[in-house]
C-alpha positions in Angstrom: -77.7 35.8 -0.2 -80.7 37.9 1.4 -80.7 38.9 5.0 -84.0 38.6 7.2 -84.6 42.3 6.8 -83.8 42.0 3.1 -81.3 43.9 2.9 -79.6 41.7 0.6 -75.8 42.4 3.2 -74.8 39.8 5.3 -74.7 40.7 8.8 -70.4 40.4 10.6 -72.1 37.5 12.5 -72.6 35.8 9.1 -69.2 36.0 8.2 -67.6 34.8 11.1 -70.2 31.5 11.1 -69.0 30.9 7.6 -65.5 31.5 7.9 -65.5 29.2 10.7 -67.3 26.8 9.1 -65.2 26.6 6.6 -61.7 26.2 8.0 -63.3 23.3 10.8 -64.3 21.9 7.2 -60.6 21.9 5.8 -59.2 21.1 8.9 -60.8 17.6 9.0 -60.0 16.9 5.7 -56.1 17.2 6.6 -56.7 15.0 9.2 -58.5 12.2 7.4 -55.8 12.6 5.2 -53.5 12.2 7.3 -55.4 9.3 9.0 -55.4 7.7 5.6 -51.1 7.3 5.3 -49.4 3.8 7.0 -46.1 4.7 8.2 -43.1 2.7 5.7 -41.4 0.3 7.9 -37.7 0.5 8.0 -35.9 -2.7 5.5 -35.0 -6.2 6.8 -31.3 -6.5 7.7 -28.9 -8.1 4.6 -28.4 -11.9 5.2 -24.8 -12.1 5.1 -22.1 -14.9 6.0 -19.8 -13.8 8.4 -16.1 -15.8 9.9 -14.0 -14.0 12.7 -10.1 -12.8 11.6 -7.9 -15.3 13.5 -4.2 -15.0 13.3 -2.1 -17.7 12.8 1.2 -19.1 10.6 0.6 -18.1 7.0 3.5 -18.4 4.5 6.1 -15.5 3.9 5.5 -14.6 -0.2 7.1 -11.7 -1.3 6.2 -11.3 -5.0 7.8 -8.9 -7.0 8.2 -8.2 -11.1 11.3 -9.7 -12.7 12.4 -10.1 -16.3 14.0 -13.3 -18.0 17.2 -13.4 -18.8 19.4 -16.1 -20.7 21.8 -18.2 -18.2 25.0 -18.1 -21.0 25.0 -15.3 -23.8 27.5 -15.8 -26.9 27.7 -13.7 -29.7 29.6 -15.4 -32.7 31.8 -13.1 -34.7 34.2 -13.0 -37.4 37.5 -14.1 -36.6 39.3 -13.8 -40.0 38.5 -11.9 -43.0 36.5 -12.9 -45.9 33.6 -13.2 -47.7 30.6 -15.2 -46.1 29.6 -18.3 -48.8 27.1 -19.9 -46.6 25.2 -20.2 -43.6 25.1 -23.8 -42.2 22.2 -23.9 -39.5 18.6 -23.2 -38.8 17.7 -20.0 -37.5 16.2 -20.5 -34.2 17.2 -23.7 -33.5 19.1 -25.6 -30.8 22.6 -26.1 -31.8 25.7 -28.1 -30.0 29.4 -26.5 -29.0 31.1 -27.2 -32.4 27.9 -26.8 -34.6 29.2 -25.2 -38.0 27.6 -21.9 -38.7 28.8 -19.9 -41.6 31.6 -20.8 -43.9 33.7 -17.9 -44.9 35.9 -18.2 -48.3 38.5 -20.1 -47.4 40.7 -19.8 -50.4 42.8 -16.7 -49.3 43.8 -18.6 -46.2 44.4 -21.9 -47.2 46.9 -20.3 -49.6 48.7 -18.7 -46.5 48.9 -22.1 -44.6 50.4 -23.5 -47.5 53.0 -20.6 -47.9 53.8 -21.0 -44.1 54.2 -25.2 -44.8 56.6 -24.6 -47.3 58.9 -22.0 -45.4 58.8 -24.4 -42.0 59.9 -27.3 -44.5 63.1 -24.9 -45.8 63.4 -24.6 -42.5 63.6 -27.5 -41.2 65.9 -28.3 -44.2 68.4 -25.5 -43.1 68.3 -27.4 -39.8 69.3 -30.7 -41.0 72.2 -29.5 -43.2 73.5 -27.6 -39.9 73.3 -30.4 -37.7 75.0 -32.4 -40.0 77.6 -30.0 -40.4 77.9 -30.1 -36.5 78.5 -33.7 -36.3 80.8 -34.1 -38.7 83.3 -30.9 -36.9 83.1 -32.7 -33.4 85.5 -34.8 -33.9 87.8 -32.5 -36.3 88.1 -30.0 -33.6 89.5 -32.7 -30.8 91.7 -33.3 -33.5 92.7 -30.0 -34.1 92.0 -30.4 -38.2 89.7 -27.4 -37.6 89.9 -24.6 -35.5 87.6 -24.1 -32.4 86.4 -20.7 -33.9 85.0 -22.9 -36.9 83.3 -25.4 -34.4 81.7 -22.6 -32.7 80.5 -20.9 -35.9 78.9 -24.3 -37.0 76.9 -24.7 -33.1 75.4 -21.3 -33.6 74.7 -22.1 -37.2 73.0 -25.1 -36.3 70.9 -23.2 -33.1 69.3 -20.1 -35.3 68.3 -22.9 -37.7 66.3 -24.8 -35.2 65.3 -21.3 -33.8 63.8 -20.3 -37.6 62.2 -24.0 -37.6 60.1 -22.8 -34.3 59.6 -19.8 -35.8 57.7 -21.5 -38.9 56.1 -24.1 -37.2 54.4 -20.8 -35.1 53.7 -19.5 -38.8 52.1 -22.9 -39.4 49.9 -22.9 -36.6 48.9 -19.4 -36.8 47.9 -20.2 -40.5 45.8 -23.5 -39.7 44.1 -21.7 -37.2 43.0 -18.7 -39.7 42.1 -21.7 -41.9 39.9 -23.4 -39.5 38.2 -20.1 -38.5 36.8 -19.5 -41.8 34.1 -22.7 -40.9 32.5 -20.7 -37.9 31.0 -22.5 -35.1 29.0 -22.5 -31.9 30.6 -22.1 -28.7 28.3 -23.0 -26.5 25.3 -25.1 -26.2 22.0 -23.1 -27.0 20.1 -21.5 -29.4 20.8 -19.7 -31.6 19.2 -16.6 -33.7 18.6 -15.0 -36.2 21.6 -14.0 -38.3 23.4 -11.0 -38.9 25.2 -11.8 -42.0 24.3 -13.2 -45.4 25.9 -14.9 -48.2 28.4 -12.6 -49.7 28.6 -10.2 -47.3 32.1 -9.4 -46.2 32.8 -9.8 -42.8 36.4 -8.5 -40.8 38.2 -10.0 -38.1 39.8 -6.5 -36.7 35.9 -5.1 -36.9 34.7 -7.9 -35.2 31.7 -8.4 -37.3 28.6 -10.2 -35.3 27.9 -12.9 -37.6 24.9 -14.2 -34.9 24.1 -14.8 -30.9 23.8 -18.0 -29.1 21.3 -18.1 -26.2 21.0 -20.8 -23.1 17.7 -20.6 -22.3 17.3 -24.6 -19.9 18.1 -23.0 -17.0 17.2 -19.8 -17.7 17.8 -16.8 -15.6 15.0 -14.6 -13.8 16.7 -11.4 -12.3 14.2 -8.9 -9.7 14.9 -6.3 -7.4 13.6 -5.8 -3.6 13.4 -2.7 -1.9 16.5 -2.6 0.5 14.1 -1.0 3.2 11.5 -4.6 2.8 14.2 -6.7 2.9 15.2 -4.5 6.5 11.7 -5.3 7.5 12.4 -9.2 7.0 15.5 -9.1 8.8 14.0 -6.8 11.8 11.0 -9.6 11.4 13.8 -12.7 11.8 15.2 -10.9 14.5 11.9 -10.5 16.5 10.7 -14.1 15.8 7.7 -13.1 13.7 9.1 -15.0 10.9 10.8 -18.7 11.1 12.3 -21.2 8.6 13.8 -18.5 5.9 17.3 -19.9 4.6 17.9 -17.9 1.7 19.8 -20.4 0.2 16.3 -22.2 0.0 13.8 -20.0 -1.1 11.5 -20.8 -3.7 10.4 -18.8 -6.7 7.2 -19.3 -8.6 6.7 -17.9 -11.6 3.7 -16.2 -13.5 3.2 -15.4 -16.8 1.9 -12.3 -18.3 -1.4 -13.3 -18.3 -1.4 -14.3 -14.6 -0.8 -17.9 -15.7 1.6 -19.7 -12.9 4.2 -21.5 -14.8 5.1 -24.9 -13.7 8.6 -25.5 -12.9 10.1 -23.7 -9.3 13.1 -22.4 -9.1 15.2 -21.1 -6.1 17.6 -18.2 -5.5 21.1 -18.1 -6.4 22.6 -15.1 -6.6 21.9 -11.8 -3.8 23.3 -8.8 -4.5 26.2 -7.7 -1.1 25.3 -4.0 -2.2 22.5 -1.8 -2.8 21.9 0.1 -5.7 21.9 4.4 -5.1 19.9 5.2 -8.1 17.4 2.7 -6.8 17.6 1.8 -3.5 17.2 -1.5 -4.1 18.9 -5.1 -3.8 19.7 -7.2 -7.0 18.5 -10.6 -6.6 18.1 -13.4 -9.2 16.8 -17.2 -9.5 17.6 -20.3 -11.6 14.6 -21.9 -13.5 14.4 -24.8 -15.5 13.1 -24.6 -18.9 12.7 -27.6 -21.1 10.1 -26.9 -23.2 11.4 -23.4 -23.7 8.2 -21.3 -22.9 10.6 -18.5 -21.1 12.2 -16.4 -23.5 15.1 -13.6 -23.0 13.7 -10.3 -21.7 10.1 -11.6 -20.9 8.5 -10.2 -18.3 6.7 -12.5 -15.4 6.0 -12.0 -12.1 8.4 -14.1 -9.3 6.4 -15.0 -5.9 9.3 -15.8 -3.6 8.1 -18.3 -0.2 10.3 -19.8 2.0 9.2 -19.3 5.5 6.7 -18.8 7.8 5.4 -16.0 9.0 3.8 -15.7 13.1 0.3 -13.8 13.7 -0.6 -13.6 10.4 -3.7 -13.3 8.6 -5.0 -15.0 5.6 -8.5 -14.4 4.3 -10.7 -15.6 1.7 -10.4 -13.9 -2.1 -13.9 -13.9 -2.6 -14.0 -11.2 0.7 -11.7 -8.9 -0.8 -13.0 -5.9 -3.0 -10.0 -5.0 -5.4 -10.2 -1.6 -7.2 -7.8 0.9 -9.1 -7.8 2.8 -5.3 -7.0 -0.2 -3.2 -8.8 -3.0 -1.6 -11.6 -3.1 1.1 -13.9 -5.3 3.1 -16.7 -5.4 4.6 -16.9 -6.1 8.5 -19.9 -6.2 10.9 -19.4 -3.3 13.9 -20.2 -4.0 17.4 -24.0 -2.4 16.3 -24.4 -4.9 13.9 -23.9 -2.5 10.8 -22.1 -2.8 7.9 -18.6 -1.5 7.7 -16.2 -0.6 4.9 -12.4 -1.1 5.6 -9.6 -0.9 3.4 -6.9 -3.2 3.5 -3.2 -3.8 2.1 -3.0 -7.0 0.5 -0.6 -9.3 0.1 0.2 -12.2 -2.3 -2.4 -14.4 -3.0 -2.5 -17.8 -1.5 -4.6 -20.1 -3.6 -8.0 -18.8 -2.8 -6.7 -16.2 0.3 -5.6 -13.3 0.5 -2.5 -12.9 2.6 -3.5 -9.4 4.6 -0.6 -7.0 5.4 -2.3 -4.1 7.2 -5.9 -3.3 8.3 -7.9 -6.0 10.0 -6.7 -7.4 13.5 -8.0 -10.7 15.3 -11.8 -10.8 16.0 -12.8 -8.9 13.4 -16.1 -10.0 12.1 -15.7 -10.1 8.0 -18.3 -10.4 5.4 -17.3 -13.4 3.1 -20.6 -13.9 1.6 -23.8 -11.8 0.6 -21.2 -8.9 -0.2 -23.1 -7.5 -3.5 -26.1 -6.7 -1.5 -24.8 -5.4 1.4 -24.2 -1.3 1.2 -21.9 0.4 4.3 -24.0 1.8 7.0 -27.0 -0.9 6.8 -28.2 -3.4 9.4 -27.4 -7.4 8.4 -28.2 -10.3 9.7 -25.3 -12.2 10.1 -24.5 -16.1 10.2 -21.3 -18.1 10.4 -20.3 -20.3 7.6 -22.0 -23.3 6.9 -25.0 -21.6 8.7 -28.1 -20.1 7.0 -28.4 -16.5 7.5 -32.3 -17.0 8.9 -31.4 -19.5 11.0 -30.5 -16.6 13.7 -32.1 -13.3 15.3 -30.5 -10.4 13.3 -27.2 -8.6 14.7 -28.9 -5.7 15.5 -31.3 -7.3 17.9 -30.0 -8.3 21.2 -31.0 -12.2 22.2 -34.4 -12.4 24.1 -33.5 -14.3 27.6 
């Protein structure tokens, strides 16, 4: 680019002018540019259902984990010696008090019982012959045919003789008894398992062999612990009037099943421990529960939920509000901004479809029971009360226009 005096150099005036031009030239472009970009509004509150926390009378349910346990235990063992010839019942089956079991070989004792017959019948023999000889010296000695030494000696004759009949007839017994154990049968009512002995094997009365065990399982036993320093915290709560209507004598205990299942019959408690456990620090307690159909077995595990009172300024809240996680629960509440707000809770047992809240929300409270999934903590909703539609109202961040 030439100059007027054709130079061919731009003059410094040039420059500057084109300089200048240049940056007035970039300049506008930032500021069309910047002319050309809407401002993002901010997002719409979350419709969300909220209800306020009221306290009120919810049940006392204490649930804690508990095993099975059969209500009468037998084991059936050997009471003689012998060989085992045949079992007589159904493993697994019910059986009745008297229900043979096993027969042992009887031939070793039925021999002995006849041995012992036969010596209480020389017995009783030697008995006779004395007695007679008795009677027939009374009246020889009031005659004086016979001395009163000889009288005497026939008396004592005659008592050792019925002494060594008693003594047989205990032979006797002792044998029939040997005799009858060798058919072995059920004491008690129940069922009974698997067994422990098979034909031939030899089984011993001073061993005490376990031949098989017997279990009553209608009622069945369900034995749980509490913490001595909870069941404290229910007498401190009796004692303040927070909690009414416990009798322990009628608290009920429903049961579920491994898989969360509630089992149908209730049982109540029957048995509570005067002392507490120092390895454990807790408080043996145990209920009585019918089972017919025998779905509770020995050494199951279940869950018991014990209720039997009432329980003053409590608070109950829906399930479906409650976030449960390996960390605890939370919920979500609407502050006086009209934000979301995480909260975490302690839980108690569940009540149908409620939760039965131990710690963390108080009365007036507003909680989120619907809408949950979108809302995140920290964002504005729009809140409604149940039954209402979300829409229907200005959102909670918004104060109402007079």
């Amino acid at each position: 680019m030439r100059n007027d005096d054709g130079t061919g150099m731009l003059s410094a005036k040039g420059v500057r002018h084109g300089f200048g031009g240049t940056a007035a030239l970039a300049a506008a472009m930032l500021l069309l540019a910047a002319c050309g970009k809407k401002e993002q509004p901010a997002p719409p509150p979350t419709p969300v259902t909220v209800m306020t926390v009221q306290a009120g009378d919810v049940p006392l349910v204490i649930e804690l984990p508990a095993r099975i346990q059969a209500r009468r235990t037998s084991e059936v063992r050997a009471r003689v010696d012998g060989i085992v010839q045949r079992r007589l019942y159904e493993e697994g089956t019910d059986v009745r008090p008297g229900t043979p079991l096993f027969q042992i070989d009887p031939a070793q004792n039925r021999a002995a019982y006849n041995n012992a017959v036969a010596q209480l019948r020389r017995a009783q023999a030697a008995a006779t012959n004395a007695g007679q000889v008795a009677n027939r010296y009374q009246p020889l000695v009031k005659e004086q045919a016979i001395s009163k030494q000889e009288y005497d000696a026939a008396i004592a004759t005659l008592r050792q003789s019925e002494a060594d009949v008693a003594s047989a007839q205990a032979t006797v017994d002792r044998a029939k008894l040997d005799l009858d154990y060798t058919t072995v049968t059920a004491p008690i009512a129940g069922r009974a398992g698997r067994a422990q002995v098979t034909e031939g094997a030899l089984v011993s009365a001073s061993q005490a062999t376990l031949m098989a065990t017997i279990e009553q399982v209608n009622p069945i036993y369900v034995n749980f612990s509490q913490s001595s320093s909870d069941l404290l915290q229910i007498r401190q709560m009796i004692a303040s009037g927070k909690v009414r209507g416990l009798d322990v004598g009628r608290i009920h205990v429903k049961l579920l099943l491994e898989d969360g299942t509630p089992y149908g019959p209730e049982g109540t408690i029957d048995f509570l421990d005067a002392a507490v456990d120092e390895s454990t620090g807790t408080v043996s307690l145990r209920a009585e529960v019918a089972n017919p159909e025998g779905l509770l077995l020995p050494g199951q595990f279940v869950r018991a939920r014990l209720s039997g009172g009432v329980r003053t300024g409590g608070i109950m809240i829906p399930a479906r509000a409650v976030q449960v996680s390996p960390s605890g629960a939370t919920v979500m509440l609407v502050d006086a901004t009209g934000k979301a707000e995480a909260r975490p809770v302690k839980v108690g047992a569940l009540q149908g479809g409620n939760w039965i809240i131990e710690s963390g929300l108080k009365p007036g409270d507003k909680l989120i029971v619907e809408g949950l999934q979108k809302v995140r903590p920290g964002a504005p909703v729009q809140a409604a009360a149940p039954g209402q539609k979300p829409g229907a109202q200005k959102p909670a961040t918004q104060p109402a226009q007079k």
